[in-house]
Each structure stands twice: as structure tokens, then as C-alpha cells.
SEKOL-100547 format. One line per 8 residues: number of its first residue (from 1); their letters; for each residue x, y, z of C-alpha. Coordinates in steps of 0.001 Angstrom, whole numbers. Example, Ala and Ser with C-alpha at 12.3 -4.5 7.8 and 13.67 -1.06 7.14 Angstrom:
% SEKOL-100547
1> AS> 12300/-4500/7800  13670/-1060/7140
***
This chain:
% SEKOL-100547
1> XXXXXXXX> -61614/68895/35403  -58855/65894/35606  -58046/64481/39169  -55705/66581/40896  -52448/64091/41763  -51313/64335/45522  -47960/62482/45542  -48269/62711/49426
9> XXXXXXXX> -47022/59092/51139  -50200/59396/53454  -52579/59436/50860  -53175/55974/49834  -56816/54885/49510  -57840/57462/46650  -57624/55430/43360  -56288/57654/40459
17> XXXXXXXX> -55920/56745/36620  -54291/57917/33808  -55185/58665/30398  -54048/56519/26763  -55257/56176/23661  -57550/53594/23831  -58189/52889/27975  -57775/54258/31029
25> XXXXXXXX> -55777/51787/33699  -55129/52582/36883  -51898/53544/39340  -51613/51299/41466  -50692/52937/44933  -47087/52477/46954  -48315/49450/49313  -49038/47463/46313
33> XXXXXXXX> -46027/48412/43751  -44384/46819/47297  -46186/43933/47316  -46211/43436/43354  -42355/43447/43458  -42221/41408/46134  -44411/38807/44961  -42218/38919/41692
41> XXXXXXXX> -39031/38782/42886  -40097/35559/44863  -41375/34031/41272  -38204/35211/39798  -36330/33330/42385  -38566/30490/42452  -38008/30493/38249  -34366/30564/38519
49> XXXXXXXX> -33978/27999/41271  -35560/25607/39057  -33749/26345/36283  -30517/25853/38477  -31899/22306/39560  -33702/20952/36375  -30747/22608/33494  -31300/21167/30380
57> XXXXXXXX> -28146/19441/29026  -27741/21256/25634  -27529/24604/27614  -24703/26702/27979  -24500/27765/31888  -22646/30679/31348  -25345/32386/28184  -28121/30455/29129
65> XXXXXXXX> -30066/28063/27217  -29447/27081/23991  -32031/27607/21597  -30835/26622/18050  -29439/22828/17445  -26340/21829/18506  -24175/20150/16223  -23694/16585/17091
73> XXXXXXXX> -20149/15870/17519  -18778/13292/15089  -17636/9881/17601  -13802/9032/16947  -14089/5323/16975  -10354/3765/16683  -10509/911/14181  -7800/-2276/14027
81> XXXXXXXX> -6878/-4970/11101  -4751/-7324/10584  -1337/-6039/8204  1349/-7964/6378  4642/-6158/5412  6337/-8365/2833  10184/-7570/2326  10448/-7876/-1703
89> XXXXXXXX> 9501/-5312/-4027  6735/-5722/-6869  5667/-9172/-5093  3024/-10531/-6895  2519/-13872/-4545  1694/-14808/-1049  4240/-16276/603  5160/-19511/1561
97> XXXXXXXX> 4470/-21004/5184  8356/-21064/5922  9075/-17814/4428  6128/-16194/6392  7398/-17585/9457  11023/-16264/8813  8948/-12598/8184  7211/-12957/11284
105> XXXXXXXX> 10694/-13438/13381  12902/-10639/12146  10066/-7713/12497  7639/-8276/9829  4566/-10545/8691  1496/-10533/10220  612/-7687/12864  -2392/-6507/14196
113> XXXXXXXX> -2315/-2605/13955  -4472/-206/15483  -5215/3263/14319  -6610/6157/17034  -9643/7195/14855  -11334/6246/12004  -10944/9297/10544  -6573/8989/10044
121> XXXXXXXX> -5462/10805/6720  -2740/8481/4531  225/10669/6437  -1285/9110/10051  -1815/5378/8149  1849/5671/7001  3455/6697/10600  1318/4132/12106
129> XXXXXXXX> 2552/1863/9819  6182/3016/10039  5731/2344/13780  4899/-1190/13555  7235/-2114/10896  10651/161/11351  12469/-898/8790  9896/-157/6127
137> XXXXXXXX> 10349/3506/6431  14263/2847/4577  12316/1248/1496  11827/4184/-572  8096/4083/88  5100/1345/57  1719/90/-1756  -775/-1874/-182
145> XXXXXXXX> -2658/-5006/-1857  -5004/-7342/-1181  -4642/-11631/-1867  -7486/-14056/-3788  -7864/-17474/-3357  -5017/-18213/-5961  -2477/-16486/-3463  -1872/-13888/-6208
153> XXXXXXXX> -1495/-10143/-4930  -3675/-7450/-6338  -2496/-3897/-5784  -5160/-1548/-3813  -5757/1358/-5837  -4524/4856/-4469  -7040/7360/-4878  -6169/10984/-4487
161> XXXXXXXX> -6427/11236/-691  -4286/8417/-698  -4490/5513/1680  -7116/6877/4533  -8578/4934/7168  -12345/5244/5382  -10645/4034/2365  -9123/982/3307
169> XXXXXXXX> -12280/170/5474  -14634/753/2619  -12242/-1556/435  -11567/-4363/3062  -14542/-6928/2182  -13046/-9806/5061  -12472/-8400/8635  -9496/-11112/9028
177> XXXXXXXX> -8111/-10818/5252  -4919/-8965/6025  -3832/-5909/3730  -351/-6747/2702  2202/-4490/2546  4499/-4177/-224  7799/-2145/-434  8027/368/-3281
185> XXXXXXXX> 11794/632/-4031  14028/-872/-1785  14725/-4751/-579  13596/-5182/3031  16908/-7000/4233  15867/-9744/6791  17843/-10235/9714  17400/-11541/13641
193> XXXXXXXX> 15232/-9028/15687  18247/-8326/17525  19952/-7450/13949  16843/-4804/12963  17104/-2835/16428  20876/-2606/15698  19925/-1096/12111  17253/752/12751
201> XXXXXXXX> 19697/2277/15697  22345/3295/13443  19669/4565/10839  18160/7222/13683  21925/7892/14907  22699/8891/10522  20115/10635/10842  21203/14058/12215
209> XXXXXXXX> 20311/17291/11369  21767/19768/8976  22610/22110/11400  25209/20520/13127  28535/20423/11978  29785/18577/8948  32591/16756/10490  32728/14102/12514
217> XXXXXXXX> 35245/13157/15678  37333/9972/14893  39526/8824/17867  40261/12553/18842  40315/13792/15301  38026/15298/12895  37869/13285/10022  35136/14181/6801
225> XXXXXXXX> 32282/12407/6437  31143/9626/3916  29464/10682/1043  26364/8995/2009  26282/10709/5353  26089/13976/3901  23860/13279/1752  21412/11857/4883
233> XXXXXXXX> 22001/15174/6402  20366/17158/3360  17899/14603/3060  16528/15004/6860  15424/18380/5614  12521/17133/3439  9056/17235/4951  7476/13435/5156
241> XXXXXXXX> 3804/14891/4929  1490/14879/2492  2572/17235/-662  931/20290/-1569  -964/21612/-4143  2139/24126/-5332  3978/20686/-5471  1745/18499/-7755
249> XXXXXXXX> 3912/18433/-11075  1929/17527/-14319  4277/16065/-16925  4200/15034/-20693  6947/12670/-21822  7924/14137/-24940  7751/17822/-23157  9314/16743/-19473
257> XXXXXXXX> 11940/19647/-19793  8990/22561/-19984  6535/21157/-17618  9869/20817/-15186  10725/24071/-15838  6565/25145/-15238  6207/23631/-11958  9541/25028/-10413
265> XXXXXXXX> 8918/28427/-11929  5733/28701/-9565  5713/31147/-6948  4658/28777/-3611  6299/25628/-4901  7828/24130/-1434  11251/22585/-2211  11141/20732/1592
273> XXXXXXXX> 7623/19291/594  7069/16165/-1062  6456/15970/-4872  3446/14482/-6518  4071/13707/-10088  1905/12558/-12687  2544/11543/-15878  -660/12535/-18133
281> XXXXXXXX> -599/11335/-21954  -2639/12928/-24857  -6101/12005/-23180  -5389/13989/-20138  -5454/10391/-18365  -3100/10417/-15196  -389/7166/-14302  -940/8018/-11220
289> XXXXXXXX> -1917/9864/-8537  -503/9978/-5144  3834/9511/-5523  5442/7298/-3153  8833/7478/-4957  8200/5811/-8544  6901/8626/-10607  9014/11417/-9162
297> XXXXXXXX> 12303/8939/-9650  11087/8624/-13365  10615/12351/-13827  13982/13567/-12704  15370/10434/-14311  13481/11938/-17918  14219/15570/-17163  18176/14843/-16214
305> XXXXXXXX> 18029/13430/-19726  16878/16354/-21599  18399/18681/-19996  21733/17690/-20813  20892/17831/-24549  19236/21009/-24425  20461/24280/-25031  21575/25759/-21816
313> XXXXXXXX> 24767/23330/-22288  26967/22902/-24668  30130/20292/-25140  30633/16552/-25516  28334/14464/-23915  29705/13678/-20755  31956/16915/-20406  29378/19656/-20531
321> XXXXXXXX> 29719/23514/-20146  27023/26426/-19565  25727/27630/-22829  25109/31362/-22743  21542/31646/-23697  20481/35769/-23434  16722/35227/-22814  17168/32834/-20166
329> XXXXXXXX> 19763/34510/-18470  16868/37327/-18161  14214/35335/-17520  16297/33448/-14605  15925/30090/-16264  19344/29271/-14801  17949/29250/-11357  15418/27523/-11847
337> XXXXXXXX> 17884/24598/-13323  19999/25005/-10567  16848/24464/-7886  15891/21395/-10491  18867/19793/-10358  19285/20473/-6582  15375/18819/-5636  16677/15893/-8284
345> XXXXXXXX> 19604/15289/-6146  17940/15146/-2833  14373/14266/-3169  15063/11351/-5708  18681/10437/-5742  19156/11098/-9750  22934/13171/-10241  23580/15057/-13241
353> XXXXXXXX> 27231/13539/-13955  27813/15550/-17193  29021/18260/-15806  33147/19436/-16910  35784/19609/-14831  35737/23533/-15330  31784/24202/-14680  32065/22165/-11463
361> XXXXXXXX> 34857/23860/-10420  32904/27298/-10754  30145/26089/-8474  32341/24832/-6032  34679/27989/-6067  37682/26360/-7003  40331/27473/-8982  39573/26310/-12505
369> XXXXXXXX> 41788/24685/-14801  43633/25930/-17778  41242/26969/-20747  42002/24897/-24055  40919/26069/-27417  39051/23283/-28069  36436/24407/-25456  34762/26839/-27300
377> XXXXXXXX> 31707/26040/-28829  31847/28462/-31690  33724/27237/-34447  34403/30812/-36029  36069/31483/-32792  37787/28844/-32445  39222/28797/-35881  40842/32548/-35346
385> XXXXXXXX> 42344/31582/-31644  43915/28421/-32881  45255/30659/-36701  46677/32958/-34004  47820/29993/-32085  49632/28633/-35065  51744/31591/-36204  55233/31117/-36557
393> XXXXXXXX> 56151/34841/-37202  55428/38035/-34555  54058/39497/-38030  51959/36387/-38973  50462/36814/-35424  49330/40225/-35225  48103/40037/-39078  45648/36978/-37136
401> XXXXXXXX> 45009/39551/-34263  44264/42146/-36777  41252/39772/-38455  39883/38450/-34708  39981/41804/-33060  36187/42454/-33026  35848/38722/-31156  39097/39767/-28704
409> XXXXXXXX> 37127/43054/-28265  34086/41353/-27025  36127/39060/-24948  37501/41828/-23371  41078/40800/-24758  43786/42809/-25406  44839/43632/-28896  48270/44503/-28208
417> XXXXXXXX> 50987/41911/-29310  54619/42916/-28484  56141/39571/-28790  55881/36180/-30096  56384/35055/-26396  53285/36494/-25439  50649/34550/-27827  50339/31668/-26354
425> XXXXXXXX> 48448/33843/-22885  46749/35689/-25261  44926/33001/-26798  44775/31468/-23039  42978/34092/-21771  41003/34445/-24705  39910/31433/-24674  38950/31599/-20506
433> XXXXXXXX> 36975/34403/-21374  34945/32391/-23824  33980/29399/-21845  33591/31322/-18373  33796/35057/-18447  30500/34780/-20930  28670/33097/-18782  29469/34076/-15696
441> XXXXXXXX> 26135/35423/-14787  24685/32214/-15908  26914/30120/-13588  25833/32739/-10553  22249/31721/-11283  22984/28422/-11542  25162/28451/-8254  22212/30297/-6536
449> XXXXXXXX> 19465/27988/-7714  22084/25005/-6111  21401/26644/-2412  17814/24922/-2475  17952/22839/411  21684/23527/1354  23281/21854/-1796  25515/24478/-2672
457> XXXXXXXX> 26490/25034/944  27417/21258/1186  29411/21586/-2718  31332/24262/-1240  32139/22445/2176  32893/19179/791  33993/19595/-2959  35906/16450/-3809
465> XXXXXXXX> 33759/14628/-1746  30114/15421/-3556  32223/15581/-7019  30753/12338/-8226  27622/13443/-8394  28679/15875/-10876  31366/14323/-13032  31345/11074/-13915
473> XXXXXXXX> 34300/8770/-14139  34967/5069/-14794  37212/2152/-14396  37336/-1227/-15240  34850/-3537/-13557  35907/-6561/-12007  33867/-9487/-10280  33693/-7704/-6759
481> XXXXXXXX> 31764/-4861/-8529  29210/-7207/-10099  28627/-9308/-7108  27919/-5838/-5242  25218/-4929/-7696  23225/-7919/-7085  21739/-9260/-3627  20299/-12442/-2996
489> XXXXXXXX> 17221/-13521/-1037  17121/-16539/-5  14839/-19046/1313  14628/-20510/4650  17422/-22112/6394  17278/-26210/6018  14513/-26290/3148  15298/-27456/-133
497> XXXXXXXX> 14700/-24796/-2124  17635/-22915/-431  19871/-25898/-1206  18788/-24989/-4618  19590/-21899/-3882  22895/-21577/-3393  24132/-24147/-5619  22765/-21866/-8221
505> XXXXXXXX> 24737/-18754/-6686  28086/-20931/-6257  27806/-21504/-10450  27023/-17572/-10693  30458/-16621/-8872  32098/-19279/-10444  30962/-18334/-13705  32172/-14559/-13422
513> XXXXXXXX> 35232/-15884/-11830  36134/-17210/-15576  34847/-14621/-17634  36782/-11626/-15281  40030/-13530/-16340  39270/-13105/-19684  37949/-9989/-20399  37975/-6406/-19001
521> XXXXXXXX> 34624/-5011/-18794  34826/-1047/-19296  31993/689/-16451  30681/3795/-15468  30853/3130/-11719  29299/6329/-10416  25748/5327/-10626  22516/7831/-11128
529> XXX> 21180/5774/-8299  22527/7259/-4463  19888/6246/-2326
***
């Protein structure tokens, strides 16, 4: 028979067991379950006092300890060298002792920057850059070289990542060798400290954004604003970091149109972003890889080209009209010119000025002027509209009508002549339904594609004012337009070579003093060039 279980409290010195599998244990009685959990809540106290005073450091205190690895934190160590901004583009020497002195007192030469981690991407290089040297920020960009010990400049190469901190480390040999700093596209104009705080003032007070209100207060007055000042304003809307993937634009240069016309077409291409073109040739070997201004200048410069000799316009070759092109208007090809010619105007400063009187007119929505029959492309057409045009008779006139009606059908024309009087409208209107009533959906497209980055808006606000960019025009050029398209950097005050110097510019003025007396020198004044 088992042991009969009293669970009485009094009875406490009877030992009784329980069965298992494999051995019998014992209960233990009340008194000591007591003094077991006693004695092991005063080791579990004991435990966790000491694991309150002696913590390791790698444990968390809220979870407890630790027990995988913890990943070592990577130390952000800042890292300073010496940088000298140059003020001449494409310099391929140091310079001289007296020059680098006359660097070193209006902003630029020799500086000692420091950069908050070694770790800084080529956007954080640039702004710390742009920070020491303001005025480099206006010069269209920068490259960065290196000297030898015949004071020629080698340009640093620009890998894909651009211009990192672990790049230029890895590539600076001398701790003291300076990296010198070369501006891409625009002269660096040298001037008294004083001078630069004053431009670089009135270059952050330009600088506004393109929400505020295109006019400006003149002595209590609004007055319009400068061409260039507009122009700033869509400008501030461009994003200064690094470009995207959806923005890197791979381009042959005997098929710059279609690879244009590739790139824009893609769904996530970012018209505020930067651009990063690259001009491959046959062996799939890029120019170049990061774009500080050059490459995407030369694109738009190539595609501008093309696309003015292509088939979505038609005319003479600085008077050009929409051709109506069926596929393209279904495709949408127009919009995407529009947004092309819109991100070539802004991001790079090229201008398509072949556009007609009449085609910028319809983008700008104003009225358009009278249609002339020598507008129309087709020479069929144009050889019915100018026989009814040339009737002498009311007869001779409606005999024409009679042979064009299936073209004044599709114009939408009426074929009703009552009087001689009326012919000349009729071939108006004819005409005006030829060159814009075709192609009116084509100009919408092409007017919608404009909005990209406020264009249109700005066309429509200020149309005589951003119609240079479209049309071009020219005058005569005279002396004060040539001495305006050249700018002269000279050496330092007092040293001979600038007593060279200008005696060489006093025979250049001279010299086009004489020749504008004798000749008139035809120009196109309106220049691709804005920026």
C-alpha cells in the first residue's frame, strides 16, 4: 500500500516521497520550502546586487546583458589641408609670388580648411569649400589639381563618387602640398575684401525665391525686373546636391537628339536635380563622369542644334514653326521637347533662338500675327492659296476654290465665295489654319512641357522680357560691344608685367577704334550664353 498523504500543517516530521520514472525524491516539508525560498531569495538578491555594482559596459541596463558582439562604432575623425582657389579657368600654372599675394588679399589663395569627418561625401567637400571661398560658388562649378616641381597643374581625377574626403586623402601624397582649386566656367573677378562682401551681398539679396512676386518696388513704383533677375529666380529652384540615378544622361554625339529624348522620357527623372552627363563613344568609354557644368553645357549646346533641324520644326533657319508630326503628337514627344528645352534654359543657360514670331507668340498667349502664304510648309498648298490669291475674276477664283476644296475642307475653310472682296480672308484664314490650327495640339504639349520648373509661368508673366531667349535678333556691332565680350586680368599693381599689360590693351582699343570707323560688323547679339 502507498503512504497515505496527510496535508495537515501539524504534521511535519513524517518524510513522504513521490513516485517517477526512474527515482523516487522526496517532499520536502513546509519549514523547509520556507527556508529554501528564503535562502534563495537572499542569493537572488545577493546575485543582482552585484550585477548592479560590477555591470559590464557592453550591457544594455534596460534588457540586460548583451550577449552577441556589439558593433564597434566607426570614430568620426575631422581631417584639415591646406587649399588654393585660383581665379582663372583651365589654369595650367602655379602662380606667381605677386599674383598669389594679390589672391590671398581679396578672398582667395591659400586657406587652411577643415572638414567635420573624414567620412564628407563631394556635396559636404563642395559646401565646405563654398564656405571658405564665397565667390567660387558664382563660377559655374570647380576641379581640383595638384602642382609638380615644374609649377605645372595636373588635374585630380573625379571618380564616380566625386571628390570625397577618403578620396582626396588617399590621393594627397604631401600633408603641406595644397590641392588647388580651379574654377570650371566662370572668371573669379578679383577685387578688395571689402569689394567681395559687397558682391557676394548683392548675389544672396538676387537670390530670392520663386515664390515671391515678380516685380520689384522702384521709388514707390513697381517696375519689371531685369532679365537676368528672373532668370536667378528660376534658377534658385534647382537642387545643388548630388544628381540622381534617374538624372545620369548617357549620350552619343551623332545620336544626342534620341538619347535626349531617352533620358527625359523616364518616369523618375528629377527636373530640380542636377544632371550628370556623359558622353560615351563607340567603345562604351565615358568623357566623364561626375558634371560640374562642362558636359551638360555641351549636351544642350549639341541637342539645341539638332533639334532645330529635325522634324518637329519646319521653316527657315532662324524663323522656325511646329511641324505637325502624328506619331509624336501621340506619343507626347512634344512635351518632352518642351521640358528639354525648359531644363536647357535653366540648368545650362543654352536658348533656343529659332523660334518665329508666331510660335512664340502661341506659348506666350499673345495674339499672333497675320498668317502669310509663304508660311506653309507644303508647297502643294501653298501653290493653290496663292492661284486663289492671284485671281483677277470672282469666276477665276471660285474655279481655284473648286480645285483646293478638299485642302480648304481639311482646314476647316469655307468653300463659299460670294465676292471678289472676300478672297483675300479666305486665303488669310486658310492659311492661319495651316501654320497654327494644325498644330495646335502640338503647341499645347509643347506649352505644357515649358511649365518644368516655372518657365512657362515666367513666358506668360514677362513675354517681351524673356523673348530673346526665343527669337533671335541682331544689329550692328560696334567697339563697345567687343570690348564687353572680352575681360582682362591683369597683373599686380606696380610690376612690370602689368606695364606690359596695358600698353598692350591701349593698342587693342586703339586698334578697334580704326577698324569700327571703317567697317560695320553685322552680329547676332543675343548670345546662347545667359549665365
Amino acid at each position: 500500500m502507498p503512504p497515505t498523504h496527510n496535508l495537515s500543517p501539524s504534521v511535519t516530521s513524517t518524510p513522504c516521497f513521490r513516485t517517477n520514472s526512474t527515482r523516487w525524491r522526496p517532499y520536502p516539508s513546509v519549514s523547509e520550502s520556507q527556508s529554501i525560498q528564503e535562502s534563495a531569495s537572499k542569493e537572488d538578491e545577493i546575485q543582482m546586487n552585484l550585477a548592479r555594482l560590477f555591470r559590464p559596459y557592453n550591457c544594455n541596463p534596460v534588457f540586460g546583458s548583451y550577449k552577441g558582439k556589439q558593433l564597434k562604432k566607426k570614430r568620426e575623425v575631422p581631417w584639415s589641408h591646406f587649399f588654393f582657389c585660383l581665379s582663372e579657368p583651365e589654369s595650367v600654372f602655379l602662380p606667381s609670388f605677386e599674383d598669389s599675394k594679390l589672391l590671398e588679399e581679396c578672398g582667395l589663395g591659400r586657406k587652411l580648411i577643415t572638414f567635420s569627418n573624414n567620412t564628407a561625401s563631394h556635396a559636404e567637400v563642395a559646401e565646405c569649400l563654398y564656405q571658405a571661398y564665397p565667390l567660387l560658388r558664382h563660377a559655374g562649378g570647380f576641379t581640383l589639381a595638384r602642382s609638380d616641381r615644374k609649377r605645372e597643374l595636373t588635374k585630380i581625377p573625379i571618380p564616380p563618387t566625386g571628390y570625397s574626403v577618403a578620396y582626396l586623402r588617399l590621393g594627397c601624397k604631401a600633408k603641406r602640398t595644397p590641392i588647388y582649386i580651379i574654377p570650371l566656367q566662370k572668371h573669379i573677378v578679383l577685387q578688395p575684401p571689402e569689394e567681395n562682401n559687397r558682391m557676394v551681398d548683392e548675389h544672396q539679396q538676387n537670390d530670392m525665391s520663386p515664390s515671391q512676386p515678380t516685380t520689384e518696388i522702384c521709388h514707390g513704383e513697381e517696375s519689371e525686373p531685369d532679365l537676368e533677375t528672373i532668370l536667378r529666380r528660376l534658377e534658385n529652384q534647382l537642387d545643388a546636391g548630388p544628381p540622381p540615378f534617374s538624372n545620369y544622361i548617357n549620350v552619343m554625339r551623332d545620336t544626342v537628339l534620341s538619347s535626349a529624348m531617352r533620358a527625359f522620357s523616364r518616369q523618375n527623372f528629377s527636373p530640380e536635380k542636377r544632371l550628370n552627363v556623359v558622353f560615351v563613344d563607340t567603345e562604351n568609354t565615358g568623357e566623364g563622369a561626375v558634371d560640374d557644368g562642362g558636359p551638360t553645357r555641351e549636351f544642350f549646346r549639341l541637342m539645341i542644334a539638332e533639334l532645330k533641324n529635325s522634324r518637329y520644326f519646319c521653316g527657315p533657319e532662324e524663323v522656325k514653326n511646329l511641324a505637325l508630326v502624328s506619331r509624336a503628337v501621340q506619343a507626347g514627344d512634344y512635351r518632352v521637347i518642351g521640358q528639354m528645352l525648359a531644363v536647357s534654359v535653366i540648368h545650362a543657360g543654352i536658348t533656343p533662338s529659332f523660334f518665329s514670331e508666331r510660335l512664340y507668340s502661341l506659348i506666350s498667349h499673345c495674339p499672333t500675327p497675320p498668317a502669310d502664304i509663304e508660311e506653309i510648309e507644303d508647297w502643294e498648298v501653298r501653290q493653290m492659296l496663292q492661284k486663289i490669291k492671284n485671281a483677277e475674276t470672282l469666276e477665276g477664283a471660285q474655279d481655284a476654290m473648286i480645285e483646293a476644296s478638299g485642302i480648304l475642307a481639311l482646314l476647316g475653310c469655307s468653300t463659299n465665295l460670294r465676292s471678289l472682296h472676300d478672297r483675300d480672308s479666305l486665303v488669310e484664314e486658310a492659311a492661319r489654319a495651316y501654320v497654327e490650327g494644325r498644330v495646335k495640339e502640338a503647341t499645347e504639349q509643347l506649352t505644357e512641357g515649358l511649365k518644368t520648373l516655372g518657365l512657362a509661368d515666367a513666358i506668360k508673366a514677362h513675354p517681351q522680357m524673356l523673348k530673346p531667349l526665343f527669337i533671335s535678333g541682331s544689329k550692328p556691332l560696334d567697339v563697345d560691344d567687343i570690348l564687353k565680350l572680352f575681360r582682362v586680368n591683369f597683373s599686380c599693381p606696380g610690376s612690370n608685367r602689368r606695364r606690359v599689360e596695358n600698353q598692350t590693351v591701349m593698342f587693342w582699343r586703339d586698334w578697334l577704334i580704326e577698324v569700327g570707323g571703317m567697317y560695320c560688323y553685322p552680329c547676332v547679339m543675343f548670345k546662347n550664353n545667359i549665365f
